[in-house]
C-alpha positions as a printed Julia matrix, in Angstrom:
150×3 Matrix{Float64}:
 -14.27  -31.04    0.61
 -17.78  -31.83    0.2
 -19.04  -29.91    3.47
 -17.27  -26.65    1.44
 -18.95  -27.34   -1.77
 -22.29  -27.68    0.63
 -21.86  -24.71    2.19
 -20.74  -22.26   -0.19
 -23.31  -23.64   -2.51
 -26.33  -22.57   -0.36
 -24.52  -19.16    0.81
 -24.27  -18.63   -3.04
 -27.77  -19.1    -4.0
 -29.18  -18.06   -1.1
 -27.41  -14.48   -1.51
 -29.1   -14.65   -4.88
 -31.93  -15.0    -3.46
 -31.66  -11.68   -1.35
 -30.42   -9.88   -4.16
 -33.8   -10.87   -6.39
 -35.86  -10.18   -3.47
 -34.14   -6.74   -2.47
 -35.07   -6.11   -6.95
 -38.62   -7.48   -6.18
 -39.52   -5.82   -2.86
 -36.99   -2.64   -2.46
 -35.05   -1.51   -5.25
 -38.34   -1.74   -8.02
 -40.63   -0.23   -5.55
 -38.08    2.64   -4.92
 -37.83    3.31   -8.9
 -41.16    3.44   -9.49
 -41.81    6.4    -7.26
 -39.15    8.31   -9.39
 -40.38   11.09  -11.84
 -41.01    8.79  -15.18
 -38.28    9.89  -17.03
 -35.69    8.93  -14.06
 -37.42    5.88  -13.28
 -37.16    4.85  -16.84
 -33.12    5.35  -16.54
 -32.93    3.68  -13.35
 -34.77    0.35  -14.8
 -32.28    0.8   -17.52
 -29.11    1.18  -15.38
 -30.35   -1.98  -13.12
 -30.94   -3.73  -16.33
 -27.7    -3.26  -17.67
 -25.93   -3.53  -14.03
 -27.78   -6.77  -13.0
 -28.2    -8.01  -16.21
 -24.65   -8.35  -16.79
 -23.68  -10.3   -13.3
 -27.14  -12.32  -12.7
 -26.02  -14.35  -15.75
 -23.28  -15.5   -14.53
 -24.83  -16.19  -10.89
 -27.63  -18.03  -12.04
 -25.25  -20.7   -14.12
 -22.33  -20.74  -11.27
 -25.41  -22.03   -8.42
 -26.53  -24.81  -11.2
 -22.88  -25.91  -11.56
 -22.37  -25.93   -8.12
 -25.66  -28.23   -7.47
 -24.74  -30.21  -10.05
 -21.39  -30.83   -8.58
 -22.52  -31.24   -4.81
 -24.86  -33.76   -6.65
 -21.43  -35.67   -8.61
 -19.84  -35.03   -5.3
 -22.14  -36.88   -3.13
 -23.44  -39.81   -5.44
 -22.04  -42.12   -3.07
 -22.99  -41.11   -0.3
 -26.49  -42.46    0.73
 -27.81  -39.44    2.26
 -31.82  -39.49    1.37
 -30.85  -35.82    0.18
 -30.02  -36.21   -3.23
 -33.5   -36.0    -4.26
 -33.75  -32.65   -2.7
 -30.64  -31.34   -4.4
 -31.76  -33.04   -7.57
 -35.53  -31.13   -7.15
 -33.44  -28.1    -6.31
 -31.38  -28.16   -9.52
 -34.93  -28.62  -11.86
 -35.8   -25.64  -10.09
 -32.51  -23.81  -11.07
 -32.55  -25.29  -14.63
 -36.48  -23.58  -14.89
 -35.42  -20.26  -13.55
 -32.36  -20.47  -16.33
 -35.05  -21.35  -18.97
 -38.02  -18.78  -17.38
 -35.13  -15.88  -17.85
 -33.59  -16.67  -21.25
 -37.32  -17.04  -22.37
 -39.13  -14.89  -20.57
 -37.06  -11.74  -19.01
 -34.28  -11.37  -20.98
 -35.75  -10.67  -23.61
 -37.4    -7.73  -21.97
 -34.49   -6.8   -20.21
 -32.54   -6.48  -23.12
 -35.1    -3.77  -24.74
 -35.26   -2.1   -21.46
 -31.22   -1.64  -20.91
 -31.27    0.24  -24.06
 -34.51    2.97  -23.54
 -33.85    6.48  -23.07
 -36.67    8.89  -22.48
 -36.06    9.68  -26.39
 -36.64    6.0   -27.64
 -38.43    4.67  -25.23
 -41.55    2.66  -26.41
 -45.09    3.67  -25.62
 -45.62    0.72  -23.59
 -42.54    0.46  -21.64
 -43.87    0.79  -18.71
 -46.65   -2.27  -19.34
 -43.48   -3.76  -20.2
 -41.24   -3.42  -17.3
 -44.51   -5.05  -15.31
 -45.11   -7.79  -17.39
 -41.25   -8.34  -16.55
 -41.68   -8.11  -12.96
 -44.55  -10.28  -12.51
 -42.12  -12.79  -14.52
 -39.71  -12.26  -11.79
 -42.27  -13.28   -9.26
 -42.21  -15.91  -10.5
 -38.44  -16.65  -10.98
 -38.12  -15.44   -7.34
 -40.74  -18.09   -6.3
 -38.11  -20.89   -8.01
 -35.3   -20.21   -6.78
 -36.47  -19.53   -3.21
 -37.69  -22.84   -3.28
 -34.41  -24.13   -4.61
 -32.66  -22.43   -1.46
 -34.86  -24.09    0.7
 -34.25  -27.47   -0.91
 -30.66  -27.17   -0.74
 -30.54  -25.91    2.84
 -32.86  -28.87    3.7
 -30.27  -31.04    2.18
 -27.19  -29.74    3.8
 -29.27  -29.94    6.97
């Protein structure tokens, strides 16, 4: 039972990974060479796309962490501190977002090319260097928990 919760624990995260990097390194830079006003709807339609399902993602890989770490606490693998570094790094992303992006993200999902603010754009990088930054965490996370599985 344990080996499952291993596995599909770093398959889970690591596919969130991917998807943030794909939003980092494809899907943004693919927007942004949109017309304004379409690239403005696209950020939207991401926003409100992603921002409904990353939510969820993001809390379902901490749970699962936190129960490979309940899972294992017997066992006297030298990995726990990995998987315990790993979940700090999940619990920071969690905080980072709910601080930091969604606030953004909820203006953005809402913008039209009627109401959209002067700065939006500004706004949308300011949220992506964020991101950056969340990416950086959670990569690392992967890493820790694939080290630990290993």
């Amino acid at each position: 039972m344990l080996g499952t919760l291993e596995v599909a624990t770093v398959v889970l995260v690591g596919l969130m990974v991917g998807v943030e990097f794909s939003v980092v390194f494809v899907m943004n830079r693919v927007i942004d060479a949109l017309p304004e006003d379409s690239a403005q709807q696209a950020h939207a339609h991401v926003g409100r796309m992603l921002g409904a399902v990353m939510p969820v993602w993001y809390i379902g890989s901490l749970v699962l962490v936190a129960g490979w770490v309940v899972a294992g606490r017997h066992d006297p693998d030298p990995g726990t501190s990995l998987l315990v570094t790993a979940a700090a790094l999940l619990v920071l992303s969690v905080i980072m977002s709910l601080l930091l992006l969604v606030p953004i993200n909820n203006r953005n999902k809402t913008w039209t090319p009627e109401n959209r603010p002067a700065d939006w754009r500004e706004q949308l990088d300011r949220w992506a260097r964020y991101h950056y930054g969340r990416l950086a965490l959670i990569a690392a996370a992967f890493i820790l928990l694939a080290a630990a599985r290993g």
